[in-house]
C-alpha positions as CSV (number, residue, x, y, z in Angstrom):
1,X,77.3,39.0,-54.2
2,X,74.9,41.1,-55.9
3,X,75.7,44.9,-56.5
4,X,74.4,47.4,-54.4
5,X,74.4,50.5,-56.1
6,X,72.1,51.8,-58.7
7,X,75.2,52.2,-61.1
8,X,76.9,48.9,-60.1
9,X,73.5,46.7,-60.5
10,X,72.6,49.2,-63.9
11,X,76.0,47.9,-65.3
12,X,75.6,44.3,-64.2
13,X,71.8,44.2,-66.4
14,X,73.8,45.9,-69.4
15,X,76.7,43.0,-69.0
16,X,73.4,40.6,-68.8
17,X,71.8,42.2,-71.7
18,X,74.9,42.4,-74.3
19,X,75.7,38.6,-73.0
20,X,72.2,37.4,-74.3
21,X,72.5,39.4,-77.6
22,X,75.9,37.9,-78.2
23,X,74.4,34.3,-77.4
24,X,71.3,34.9,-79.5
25,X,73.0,36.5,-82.8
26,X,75.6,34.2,-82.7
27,X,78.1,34.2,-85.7
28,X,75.9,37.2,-86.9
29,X,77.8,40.5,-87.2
30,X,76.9,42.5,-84.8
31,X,75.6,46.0,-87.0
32,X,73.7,43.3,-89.0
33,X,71.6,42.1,-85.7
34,X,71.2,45.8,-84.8
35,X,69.7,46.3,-88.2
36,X,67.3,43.4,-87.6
37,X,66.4,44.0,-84.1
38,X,66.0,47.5,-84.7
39,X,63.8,46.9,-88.0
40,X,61.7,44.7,-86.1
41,X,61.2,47.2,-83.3
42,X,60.5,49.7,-85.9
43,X,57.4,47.0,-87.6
44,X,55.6,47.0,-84.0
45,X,56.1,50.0,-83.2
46,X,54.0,51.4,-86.9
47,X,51.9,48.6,-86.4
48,X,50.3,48.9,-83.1
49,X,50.4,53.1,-84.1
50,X,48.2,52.1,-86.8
51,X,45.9,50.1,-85.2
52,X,45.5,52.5,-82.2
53,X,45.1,55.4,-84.9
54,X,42.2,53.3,-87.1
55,X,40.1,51.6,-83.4
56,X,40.6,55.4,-82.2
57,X,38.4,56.8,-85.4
58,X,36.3,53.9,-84.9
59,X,35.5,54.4,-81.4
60,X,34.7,58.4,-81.7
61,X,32.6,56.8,-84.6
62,X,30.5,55.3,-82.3
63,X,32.0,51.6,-82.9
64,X,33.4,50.7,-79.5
65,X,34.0,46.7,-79.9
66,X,36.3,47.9,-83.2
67,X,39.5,46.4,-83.0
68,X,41.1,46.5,-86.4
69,X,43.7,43.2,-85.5
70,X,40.2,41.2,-85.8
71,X,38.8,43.1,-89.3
72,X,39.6,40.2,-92.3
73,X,41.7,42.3,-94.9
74,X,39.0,42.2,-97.7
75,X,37.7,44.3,-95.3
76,X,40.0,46.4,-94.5
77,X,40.7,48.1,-97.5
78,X,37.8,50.6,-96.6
79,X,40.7,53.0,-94.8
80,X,43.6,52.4,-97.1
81,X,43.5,56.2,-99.0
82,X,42.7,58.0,-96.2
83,X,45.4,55.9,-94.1
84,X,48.2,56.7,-95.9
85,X,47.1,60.1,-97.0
86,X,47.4,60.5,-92.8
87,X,50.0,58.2,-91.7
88,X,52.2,57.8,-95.1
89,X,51.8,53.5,-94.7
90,X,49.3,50.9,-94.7
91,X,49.3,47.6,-93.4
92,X,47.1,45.2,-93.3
93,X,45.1,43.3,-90.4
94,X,46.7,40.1,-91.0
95,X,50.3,41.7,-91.2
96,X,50.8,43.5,-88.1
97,X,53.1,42.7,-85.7
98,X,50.8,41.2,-83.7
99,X,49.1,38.8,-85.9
100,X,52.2,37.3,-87.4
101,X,53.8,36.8,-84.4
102,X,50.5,35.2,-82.9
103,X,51.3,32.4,-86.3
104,X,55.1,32.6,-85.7
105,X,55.5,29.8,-83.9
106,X,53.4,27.5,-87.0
107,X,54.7,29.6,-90.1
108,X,57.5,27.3,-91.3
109,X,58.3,30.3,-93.6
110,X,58.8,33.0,-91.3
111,X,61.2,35.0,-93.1
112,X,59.6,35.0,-96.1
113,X,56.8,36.1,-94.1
114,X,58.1,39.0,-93.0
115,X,59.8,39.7,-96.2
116,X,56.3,40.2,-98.2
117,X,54.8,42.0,-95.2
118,X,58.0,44.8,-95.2
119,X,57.7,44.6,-98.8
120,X,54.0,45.4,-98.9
121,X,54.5,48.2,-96.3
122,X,57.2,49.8,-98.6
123,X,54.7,49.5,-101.3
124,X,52.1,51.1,-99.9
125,X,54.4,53.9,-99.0
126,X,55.2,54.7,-102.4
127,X,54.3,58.0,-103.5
128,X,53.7,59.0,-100.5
């Protein structure tokens, strides 16, 4: 029988939740998948910021079809200064969020992947 009350069907989708994160992290400790989940919340979150920030300035520019996802990074090194002057990162087009997950499911190095893409966005950070 399914619960009834707000609280009673609030806990039941917290007993759901913590019973998929257990299945999914498996033997993983459990601070170390909160680290990881919580660093990859963290890389969308700046990432689709950023891109709203730079198609934002494009737009009041006059460009309305900007989107920077689509700009090819030799490109987009036009906004680097002023982007982390503003924002105090920089990330390229082709590692946002959403662009490596879109190759996820084909890039047989995925970790290493993300690895150079955090590593970049540290880098760009520096001095900042």
């Amino acid at each position: 029988m399914a619960p009834t009350t707000k609280e009673a069907q609030r806990a039941e989708l917290h007993k759901t939740i913590w019973r998929i994160a257990n299945d999914l992290r498996g033997s993983v400790d459990g601070w170390d998948f909160k680290s990881y989940v919580l660093g990859m919340l963290f890389y969308r979150f700046i990432s689709e910021n950023l891109t709203a920030y730079l198609n934002k300035h494009e737009h009041d520019a006059g460009d309305v079809s900007f989107d920077y996802r689509l700009v090819a990074d030799s490109d987009a090194e036009f906004a680097r200064d002023e982007v982390v002057a503003e924002k105090g990162f920089y990330i390229l087009p082709s590692d946002l969020f959403a662009n490596v997950r879109k190759r996820a499911a084909r890039d047989e190095n995925l970790n290493e992947t993300l690895e150079r893409v955090f590593k970049n966005i540290e880098a760009s950070a520096l001095g900042t």
